[in-house]
N, C-alpha and C positions, 0 to 999 in steps of 0.2 A: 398669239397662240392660235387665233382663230383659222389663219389665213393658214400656219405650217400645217393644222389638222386638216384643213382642206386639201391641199396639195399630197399629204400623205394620203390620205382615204383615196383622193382622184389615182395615185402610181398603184392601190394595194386591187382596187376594183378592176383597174385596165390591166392587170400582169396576167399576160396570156398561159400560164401554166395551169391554175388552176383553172381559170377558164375551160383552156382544152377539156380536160377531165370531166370539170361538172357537166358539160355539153355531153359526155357520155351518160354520164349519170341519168342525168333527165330523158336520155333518148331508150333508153335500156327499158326490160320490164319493169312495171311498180315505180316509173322515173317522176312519176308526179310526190311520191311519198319517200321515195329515197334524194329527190331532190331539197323536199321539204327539210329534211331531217341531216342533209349535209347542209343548209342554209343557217339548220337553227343552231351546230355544232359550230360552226364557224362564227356567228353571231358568239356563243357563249366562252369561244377563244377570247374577240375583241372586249368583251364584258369582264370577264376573268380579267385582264390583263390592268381595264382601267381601275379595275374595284380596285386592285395590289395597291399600284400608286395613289389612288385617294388614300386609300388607309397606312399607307406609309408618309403620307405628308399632312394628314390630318384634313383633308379639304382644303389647307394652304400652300399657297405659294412663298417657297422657300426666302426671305432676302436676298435682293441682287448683291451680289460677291460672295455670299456667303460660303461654305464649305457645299452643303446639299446642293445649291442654284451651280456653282462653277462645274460640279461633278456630272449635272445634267445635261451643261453646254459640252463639258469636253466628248461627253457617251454619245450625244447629236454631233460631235464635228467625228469621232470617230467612227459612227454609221456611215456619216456623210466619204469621211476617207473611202472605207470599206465599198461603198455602193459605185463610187467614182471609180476604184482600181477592179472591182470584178466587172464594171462593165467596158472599159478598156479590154480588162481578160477577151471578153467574149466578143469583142469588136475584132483584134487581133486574129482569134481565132476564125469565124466569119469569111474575116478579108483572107486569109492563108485556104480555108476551104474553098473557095471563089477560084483562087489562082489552079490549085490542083485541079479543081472541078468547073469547068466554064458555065458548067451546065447545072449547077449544085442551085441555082435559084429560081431555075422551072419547075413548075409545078407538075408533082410526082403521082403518076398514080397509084393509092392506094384503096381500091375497093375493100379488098383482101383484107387488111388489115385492118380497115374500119367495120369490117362485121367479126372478123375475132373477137374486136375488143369488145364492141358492143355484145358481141356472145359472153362474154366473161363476166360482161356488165348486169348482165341478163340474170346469173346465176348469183349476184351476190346480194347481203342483205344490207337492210338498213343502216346495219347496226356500222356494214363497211362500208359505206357512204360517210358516216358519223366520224369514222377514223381516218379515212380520206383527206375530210377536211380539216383535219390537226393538224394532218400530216403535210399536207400542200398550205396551209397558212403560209402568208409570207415573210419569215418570223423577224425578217432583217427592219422590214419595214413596220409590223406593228412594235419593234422596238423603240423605231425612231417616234411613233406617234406617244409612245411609254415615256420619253423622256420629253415630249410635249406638254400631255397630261402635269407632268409636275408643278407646272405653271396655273395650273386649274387653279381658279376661286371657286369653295364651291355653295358662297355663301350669296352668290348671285345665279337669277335663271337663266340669266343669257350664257354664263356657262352648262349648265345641264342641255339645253338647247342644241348648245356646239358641240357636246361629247355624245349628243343624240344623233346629231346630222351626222358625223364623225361615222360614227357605225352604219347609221344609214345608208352615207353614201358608200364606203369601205363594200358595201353589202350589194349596192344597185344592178350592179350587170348581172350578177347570180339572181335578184328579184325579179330582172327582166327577162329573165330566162325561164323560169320558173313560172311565172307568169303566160308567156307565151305557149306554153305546153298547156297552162288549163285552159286556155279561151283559144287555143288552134291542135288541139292533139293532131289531127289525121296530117297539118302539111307539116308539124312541126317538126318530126323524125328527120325527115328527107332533107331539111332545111339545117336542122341543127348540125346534123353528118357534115354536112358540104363547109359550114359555118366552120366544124373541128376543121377541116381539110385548108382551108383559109386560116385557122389561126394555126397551124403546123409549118404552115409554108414561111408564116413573116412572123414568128414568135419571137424568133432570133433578134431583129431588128428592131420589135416594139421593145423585147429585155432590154436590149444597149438603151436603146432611147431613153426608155423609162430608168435606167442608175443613171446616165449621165446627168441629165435634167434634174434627176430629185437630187442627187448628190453634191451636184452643183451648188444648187439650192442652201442645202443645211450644210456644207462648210463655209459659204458664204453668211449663211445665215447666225452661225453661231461662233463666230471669229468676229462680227458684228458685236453681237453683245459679250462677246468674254473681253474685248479691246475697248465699248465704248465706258 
């Protein structure tokens, strides 16, 4: 259990979508406080979702074969399907824009558009930073950490530990961002911009990477134990 919640936390904190966005967020006015408050929304997604499953398994882990344990393996090989065939999608697609476009993987300029948004960013409040991050969750993959959880004991602390790091790390690269803005406001702006400008350009590539590899992962992983 340990090792699948790592690997899913490490694909949910590296997915460059939300990333992009929070890096607006943070850069924008009031970005230290609307960063805050998309952090703590996002957090109480990942929290929301583990309480469901503890309280739906009682703190135990189901018997292997059983009905609940088999239904959890086939939702994890079916994430797994799902994340393996859209990142194929968008590998395909990628490779077909490449060809019409030789030039579609130079870096583009966009000044212009990165003070729109951050003008947009500027005008909104807390409250839609909060809704941001529901909304940009990556819901495929806290699924698959959902059907992890099931496995939780939660009558030991080295599980509470793991369903801590779990969020923690799920959470890190928004913490490191966040962070960076208190302890550097004046370069952080300049830096963060450039930072969207670089995850706009190879978002595409980190996506494919990150389904194929986790997807990989959790159909191998759970055709393991549905067969062992």
């Amino acid at each position: 259990m340990v090792l699948d919640l790592l690997l899913i936390a490490l694909a949910i904190t590296l997915e460059p979508l939300p990333l992009t966005a929070f890096v607006l967020v943070v850069a924008s006015a009031r970005g230290v406080w609307k960063g805050l408050v998309f952090i703590l929304s996002w957090l109480a997604c990942l929290a929301l979702v583990i309480t469901i499953v503890l309280l739906l398994t009682g703190g135990q882990p189901p018997p292997p074969k059983s009905p609940p344990s088999t239904a959890a393996l086939a939702a994890k090989l079916l994430i797994g399907v799902s994340l393996l065939g859209y990142g194929a999608h968008r590998r395909r697609r990628l490779g077909g824009r490449r060809v019409r476009n030789p030039g579609a993987g130079q870096p583009a300029p966009e000044p212009a558009s990165s003070v729109s948004l951050t003008s947009e960013m500027d005008r909104s409040t807390v409250w839609s930073a909060a809704g941001l991050a529901v909304l940009l969750q990556p819901w495929g993959l806290v699924a698959a950490g959902a059907t992890t959880v099931v496995e939780a004991d939660t009558s030991h602390v080295a599980t509470w530990l793991a369903l801590f790091g779990f969020c923690l790390l799920a959470t890190s690269s928004l913490l490191t961002l966040e962070l960076y803005v208190v302890f550097a406001p004046t370069a952080a702006r300049g830096r963060l911009l450039r930072l969207r400008a670089w995850l706009t350009r190879y978002q595409e590539q980190a996506l494919v990477t990150l389904c194929l590899l986790l997807g990989c992962w959790l159909v191998g992983r759970s055709l393991y134990q549905l067969t062992s």
